[in-house]
Backbone as CSV, one residue per row, in Angstrom:
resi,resn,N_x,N_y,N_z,CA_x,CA_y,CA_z,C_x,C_y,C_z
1,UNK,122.620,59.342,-94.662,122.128,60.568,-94.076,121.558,60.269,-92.687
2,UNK,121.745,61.088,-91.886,121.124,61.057,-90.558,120.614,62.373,-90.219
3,UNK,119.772,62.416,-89.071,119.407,63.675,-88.622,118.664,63.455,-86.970
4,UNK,118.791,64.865,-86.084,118.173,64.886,-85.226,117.173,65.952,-85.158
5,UNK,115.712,65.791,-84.493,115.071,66.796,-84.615,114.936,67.368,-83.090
6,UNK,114.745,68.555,-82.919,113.945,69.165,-81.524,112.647,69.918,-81.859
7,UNK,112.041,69.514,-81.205,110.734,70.954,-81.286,110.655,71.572,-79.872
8,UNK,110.806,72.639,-80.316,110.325,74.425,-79.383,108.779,74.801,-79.494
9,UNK,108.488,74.765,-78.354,107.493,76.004,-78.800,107.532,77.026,-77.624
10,UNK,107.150,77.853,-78.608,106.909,79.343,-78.125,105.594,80.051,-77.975
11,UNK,105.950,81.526,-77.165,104.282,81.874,-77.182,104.376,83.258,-77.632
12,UNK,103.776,83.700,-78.697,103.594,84.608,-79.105,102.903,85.519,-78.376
13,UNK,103.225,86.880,-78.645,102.471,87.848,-77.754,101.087,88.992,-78.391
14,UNK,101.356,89.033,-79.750,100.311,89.912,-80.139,100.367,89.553,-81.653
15,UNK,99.405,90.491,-82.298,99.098,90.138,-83.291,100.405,89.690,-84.792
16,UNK,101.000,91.074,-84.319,102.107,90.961,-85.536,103.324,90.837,-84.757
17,UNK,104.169,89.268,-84.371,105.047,89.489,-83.337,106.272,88.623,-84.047
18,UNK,107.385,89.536,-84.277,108.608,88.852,-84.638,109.456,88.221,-83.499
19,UNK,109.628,86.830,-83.604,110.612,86.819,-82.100,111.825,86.009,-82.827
20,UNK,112.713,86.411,-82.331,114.430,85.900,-82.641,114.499,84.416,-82.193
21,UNK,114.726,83.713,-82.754,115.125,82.445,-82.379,116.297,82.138,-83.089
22,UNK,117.444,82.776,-82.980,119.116,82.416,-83.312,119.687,81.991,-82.266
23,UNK,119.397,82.248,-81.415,120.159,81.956,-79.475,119.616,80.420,-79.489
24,UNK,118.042,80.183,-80.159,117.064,78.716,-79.578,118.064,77.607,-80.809
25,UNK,118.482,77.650,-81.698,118.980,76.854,-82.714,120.457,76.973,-82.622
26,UNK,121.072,77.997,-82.218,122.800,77.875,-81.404,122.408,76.892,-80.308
27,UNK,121.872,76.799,-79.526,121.686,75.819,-78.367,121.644,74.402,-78.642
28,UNK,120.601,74.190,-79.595,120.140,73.153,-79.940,121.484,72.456,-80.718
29,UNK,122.497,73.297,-81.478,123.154,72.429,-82.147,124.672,72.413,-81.472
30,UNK,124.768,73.064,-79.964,125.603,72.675,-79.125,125.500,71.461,-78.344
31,UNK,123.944,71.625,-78.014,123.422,70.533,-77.480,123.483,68.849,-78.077
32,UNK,124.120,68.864,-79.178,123.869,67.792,-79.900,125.209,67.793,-80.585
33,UNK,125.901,68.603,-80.328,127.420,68.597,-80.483,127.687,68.657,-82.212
34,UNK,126.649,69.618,-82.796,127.005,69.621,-84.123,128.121,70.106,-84.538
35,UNK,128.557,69.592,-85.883,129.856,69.358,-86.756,129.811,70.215,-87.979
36,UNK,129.529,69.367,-89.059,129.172,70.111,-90.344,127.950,69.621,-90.768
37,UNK,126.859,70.560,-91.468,126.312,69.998,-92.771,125.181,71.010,-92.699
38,UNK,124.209,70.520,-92.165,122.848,71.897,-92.388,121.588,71.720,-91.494
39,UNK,121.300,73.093,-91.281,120.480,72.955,-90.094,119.129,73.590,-90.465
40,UNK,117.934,72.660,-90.274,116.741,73.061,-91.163,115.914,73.498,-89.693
41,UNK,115.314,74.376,-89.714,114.256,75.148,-88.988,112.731,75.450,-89.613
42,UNK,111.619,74.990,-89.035,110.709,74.708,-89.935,109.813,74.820,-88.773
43,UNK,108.361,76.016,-89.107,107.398,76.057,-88.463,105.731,75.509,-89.024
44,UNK,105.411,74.650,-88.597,104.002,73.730,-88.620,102.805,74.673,-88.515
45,UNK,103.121,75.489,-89.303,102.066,76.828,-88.920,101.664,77.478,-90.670
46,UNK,100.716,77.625,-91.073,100.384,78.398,-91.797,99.870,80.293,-91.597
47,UNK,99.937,80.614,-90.575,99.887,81.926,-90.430,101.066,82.540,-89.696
48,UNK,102.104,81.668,-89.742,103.526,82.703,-89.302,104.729,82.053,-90.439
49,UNK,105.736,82.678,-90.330,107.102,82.602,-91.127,108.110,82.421,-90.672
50,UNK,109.115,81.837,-91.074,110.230,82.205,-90.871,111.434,82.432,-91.636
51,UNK,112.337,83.522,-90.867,113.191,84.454,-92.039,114.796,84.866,-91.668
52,UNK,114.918,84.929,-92.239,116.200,85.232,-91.958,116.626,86.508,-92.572
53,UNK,117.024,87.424,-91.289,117.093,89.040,-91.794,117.553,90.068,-90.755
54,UNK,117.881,91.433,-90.545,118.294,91.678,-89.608,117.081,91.947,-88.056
55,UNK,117.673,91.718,-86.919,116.709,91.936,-85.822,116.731,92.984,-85.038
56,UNK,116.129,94.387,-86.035,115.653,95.725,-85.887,114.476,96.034,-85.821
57,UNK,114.115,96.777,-84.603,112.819,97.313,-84.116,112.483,97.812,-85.255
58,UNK,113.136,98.623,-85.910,112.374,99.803,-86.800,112.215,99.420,-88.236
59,UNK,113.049,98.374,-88.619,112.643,96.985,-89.649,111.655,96.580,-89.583
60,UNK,111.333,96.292,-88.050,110.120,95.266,-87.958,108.848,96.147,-87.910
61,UNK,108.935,96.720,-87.475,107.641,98.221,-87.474,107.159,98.511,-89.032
62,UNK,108.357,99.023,-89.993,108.369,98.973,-91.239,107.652,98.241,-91.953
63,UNK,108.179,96.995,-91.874,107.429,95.403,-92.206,105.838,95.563,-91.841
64,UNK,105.519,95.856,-90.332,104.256,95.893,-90.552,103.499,97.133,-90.726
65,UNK,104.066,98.163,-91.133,103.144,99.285,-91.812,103.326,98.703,-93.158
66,UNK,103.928,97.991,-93.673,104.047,97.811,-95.195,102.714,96.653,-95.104
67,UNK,102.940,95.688,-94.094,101.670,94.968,-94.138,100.618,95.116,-93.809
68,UNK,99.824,95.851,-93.333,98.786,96.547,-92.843,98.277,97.009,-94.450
69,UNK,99.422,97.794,-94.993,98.850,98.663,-96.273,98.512,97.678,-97.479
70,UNK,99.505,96.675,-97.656,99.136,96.114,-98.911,97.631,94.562,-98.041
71,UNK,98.375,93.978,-96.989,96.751,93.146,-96.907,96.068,93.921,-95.427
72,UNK,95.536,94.591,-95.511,94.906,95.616,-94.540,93.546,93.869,-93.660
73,UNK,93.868,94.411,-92.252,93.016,92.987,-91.483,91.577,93.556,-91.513
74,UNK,91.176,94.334,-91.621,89.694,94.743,-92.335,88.819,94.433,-93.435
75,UNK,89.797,94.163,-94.424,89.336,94.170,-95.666,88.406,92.604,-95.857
76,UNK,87.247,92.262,-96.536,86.648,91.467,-96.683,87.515,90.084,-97.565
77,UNK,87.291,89.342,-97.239,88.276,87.806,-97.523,87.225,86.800,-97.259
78,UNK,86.772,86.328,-98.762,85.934,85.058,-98.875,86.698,83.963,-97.995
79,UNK,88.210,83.912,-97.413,88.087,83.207,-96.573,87.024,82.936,-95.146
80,UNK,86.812,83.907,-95.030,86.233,84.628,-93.362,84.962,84.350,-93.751
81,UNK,84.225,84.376,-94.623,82.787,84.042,-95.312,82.533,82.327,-94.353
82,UNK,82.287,82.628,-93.114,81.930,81.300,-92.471,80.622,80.471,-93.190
83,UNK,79.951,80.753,-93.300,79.057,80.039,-93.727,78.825,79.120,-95.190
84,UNK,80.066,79.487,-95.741,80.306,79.450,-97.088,81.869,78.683,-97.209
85,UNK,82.448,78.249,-96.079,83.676,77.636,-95.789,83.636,76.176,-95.897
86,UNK,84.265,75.337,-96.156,84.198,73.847,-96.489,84.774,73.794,-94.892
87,UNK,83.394,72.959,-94.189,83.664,72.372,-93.177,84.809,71.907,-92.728
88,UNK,85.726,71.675,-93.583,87.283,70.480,-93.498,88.247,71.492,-92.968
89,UNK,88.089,72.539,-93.468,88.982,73.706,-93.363,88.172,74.880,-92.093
90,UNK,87.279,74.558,-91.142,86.986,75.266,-89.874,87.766,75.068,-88.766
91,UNK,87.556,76.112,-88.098,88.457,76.311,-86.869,87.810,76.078,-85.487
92,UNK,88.350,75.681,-84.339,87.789,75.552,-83.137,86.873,76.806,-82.645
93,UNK,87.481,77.825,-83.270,86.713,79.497,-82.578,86.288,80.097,-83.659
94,UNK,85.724,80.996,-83.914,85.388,82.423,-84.919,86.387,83.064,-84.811
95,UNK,87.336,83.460,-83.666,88.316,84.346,-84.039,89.768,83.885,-84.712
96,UNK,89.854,82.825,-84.393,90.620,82.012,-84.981,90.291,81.518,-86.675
97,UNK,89.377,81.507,-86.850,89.075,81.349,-88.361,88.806,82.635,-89.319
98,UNK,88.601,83.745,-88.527,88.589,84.700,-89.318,89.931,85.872,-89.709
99,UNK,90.860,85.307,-90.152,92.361,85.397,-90.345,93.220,85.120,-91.494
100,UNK,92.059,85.564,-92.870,92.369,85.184,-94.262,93.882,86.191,-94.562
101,UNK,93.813,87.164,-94.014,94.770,88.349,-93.685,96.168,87.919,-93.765
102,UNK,96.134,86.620,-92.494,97.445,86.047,-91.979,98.054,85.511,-93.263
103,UNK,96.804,84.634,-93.768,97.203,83.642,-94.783,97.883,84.322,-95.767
104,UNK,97.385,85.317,-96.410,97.899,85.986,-97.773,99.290,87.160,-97.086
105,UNK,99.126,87.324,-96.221,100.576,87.707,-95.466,101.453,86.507,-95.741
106,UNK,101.369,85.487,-94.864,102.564,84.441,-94.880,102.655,83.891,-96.710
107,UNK,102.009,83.883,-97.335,102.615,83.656,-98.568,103.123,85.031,-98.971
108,UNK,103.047,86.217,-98.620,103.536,87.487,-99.606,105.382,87.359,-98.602
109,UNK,105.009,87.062,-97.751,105.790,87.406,-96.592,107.364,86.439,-96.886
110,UNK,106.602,84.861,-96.450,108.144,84.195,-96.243,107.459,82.603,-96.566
111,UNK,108.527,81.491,-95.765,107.897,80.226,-96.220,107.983,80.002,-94.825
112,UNK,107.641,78.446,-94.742,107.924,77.696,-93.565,109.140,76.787,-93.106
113,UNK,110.144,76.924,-93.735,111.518,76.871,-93.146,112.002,77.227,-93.534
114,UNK,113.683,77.560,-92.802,115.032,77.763,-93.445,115.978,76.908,-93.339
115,UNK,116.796,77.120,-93.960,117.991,76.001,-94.036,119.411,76.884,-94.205
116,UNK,120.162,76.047,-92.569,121.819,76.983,-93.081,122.597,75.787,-92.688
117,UNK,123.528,76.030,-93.882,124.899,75.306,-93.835,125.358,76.015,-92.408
118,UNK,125.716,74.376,-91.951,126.745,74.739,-90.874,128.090,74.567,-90.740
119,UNK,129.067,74.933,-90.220,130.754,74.163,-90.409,130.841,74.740,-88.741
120,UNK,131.631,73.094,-88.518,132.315,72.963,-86.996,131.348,73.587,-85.788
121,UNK,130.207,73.520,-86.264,128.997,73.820,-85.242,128.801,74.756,-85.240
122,UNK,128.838,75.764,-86.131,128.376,76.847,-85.903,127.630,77.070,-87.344
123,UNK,126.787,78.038,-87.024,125.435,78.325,-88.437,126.267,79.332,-89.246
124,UNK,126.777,79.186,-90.488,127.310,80.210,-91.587,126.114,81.633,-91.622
125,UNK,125.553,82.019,-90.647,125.216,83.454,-91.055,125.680,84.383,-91.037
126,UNK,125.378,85.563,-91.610,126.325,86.889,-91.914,126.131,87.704,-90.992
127,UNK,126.853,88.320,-90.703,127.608,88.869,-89.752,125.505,89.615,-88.518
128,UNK,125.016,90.284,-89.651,123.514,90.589,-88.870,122.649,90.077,-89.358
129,UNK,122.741,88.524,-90.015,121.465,87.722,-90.384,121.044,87.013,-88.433
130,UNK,120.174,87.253,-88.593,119.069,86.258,-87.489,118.107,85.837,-88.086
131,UNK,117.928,84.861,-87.338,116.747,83.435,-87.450,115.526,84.131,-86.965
132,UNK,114.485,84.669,-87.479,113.117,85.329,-87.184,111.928,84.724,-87.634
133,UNK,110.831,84.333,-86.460,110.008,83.763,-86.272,108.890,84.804,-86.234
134,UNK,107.712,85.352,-87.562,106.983,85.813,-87.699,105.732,85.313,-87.267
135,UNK,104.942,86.208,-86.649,103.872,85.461,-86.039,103.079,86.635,-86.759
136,UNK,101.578,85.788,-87.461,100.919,86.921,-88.763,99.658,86.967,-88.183
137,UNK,99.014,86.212,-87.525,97.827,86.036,-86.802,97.681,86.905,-85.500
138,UNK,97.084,85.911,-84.432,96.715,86.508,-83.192,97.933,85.772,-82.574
139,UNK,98.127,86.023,-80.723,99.222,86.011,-79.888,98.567,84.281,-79.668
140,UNK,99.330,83.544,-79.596,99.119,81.882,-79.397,100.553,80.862,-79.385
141,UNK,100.328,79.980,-78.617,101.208,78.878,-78.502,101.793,78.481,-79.951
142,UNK,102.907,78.406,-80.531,103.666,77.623,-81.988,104.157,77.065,-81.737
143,UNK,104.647,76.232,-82.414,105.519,75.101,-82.196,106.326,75.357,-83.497
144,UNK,107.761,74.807,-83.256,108.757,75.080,-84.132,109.622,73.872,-84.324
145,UNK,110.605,73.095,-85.447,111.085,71.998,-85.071,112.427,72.359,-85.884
146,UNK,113.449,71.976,-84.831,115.031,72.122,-85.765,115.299,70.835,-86.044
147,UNK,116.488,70.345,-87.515,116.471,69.397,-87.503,118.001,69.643,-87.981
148,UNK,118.963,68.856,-87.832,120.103,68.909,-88.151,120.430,67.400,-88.938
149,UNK,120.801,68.009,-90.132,121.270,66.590,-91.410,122.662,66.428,-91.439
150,UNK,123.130,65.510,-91.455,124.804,65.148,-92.020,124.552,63.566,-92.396
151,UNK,125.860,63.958,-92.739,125.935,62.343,-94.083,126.953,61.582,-92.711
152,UNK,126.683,60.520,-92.556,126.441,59.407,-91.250,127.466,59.035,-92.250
153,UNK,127.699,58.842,-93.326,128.748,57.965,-93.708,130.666,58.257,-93.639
């Protein structure tokens, strides 16, 4: 087995921000002259996702009136209980730590990578699947890493 990795990062713009990254992982596996086997996309983030689904405004609007209603960012979350937080698990800011919201979003929501079979360099998605990079928190710098596997033998 072999593999190459890249990391991206990106900058998110607001609170609930889907951004397409199918164009950033076509690149990456031209760039590297991929063949066959599978291409893993994976974000180092616990308050965003990534998904694979269609890339519609009115999907994505949807998505977050549906999320607003079931984890509403108001609602009280013994996460946010600063004073009562295991030191290990604090954040550089208050606004940054008070974002229990994000958390129980990205688990209702999605995981932290995907994985697509590829053949002759290109990603097997369907015809309106895209690669979508959920951002569940506030607008901030992510980092993202593609990694492409094939059998070296």
């Amino acid at each position: 087995m072999s593999f190459i990795n890249k990391e991206i990062h990106i900058q998110t713009k607001k609170p609930f921000d889907i951004i397409d990254i199918t164009d950033q992982v076509k690149n990456f596996l031209q760039e590297i002259n991929a063949k066959d086997w599978l291409v893993n996309i994976f974000t180092r983030h616990t308050t965003a996702v990534l998904k694979i689904n269609e890339s519609e405004d009115w999907l994505w609007k949807d998505l977050q009136i549906w999320s607003d209603k079931v984890v509403p960012i108001e609602d009280r979350y013994h996460h946010n209980d600063l004073p009562n937080r295991d030191p290990k698990t604090m954040c550089a800011s208050k606004e940054e730590c008070l974002n229990w919201h994000s958390h129980i979003r990205s688990m209702l929501l999605g995981v932290s990578s995907e994985t697509i079979p590829v053949s002759a360099g290109e990603m097997m998605l369907g015809v309106r699947q895209r690669i979508l990079f959920l951002e569940l928190d506030h607008a901030r710098p992510r980092t993202i890493i593609f990694s492409f596997v094939w059998d070296a033998a």
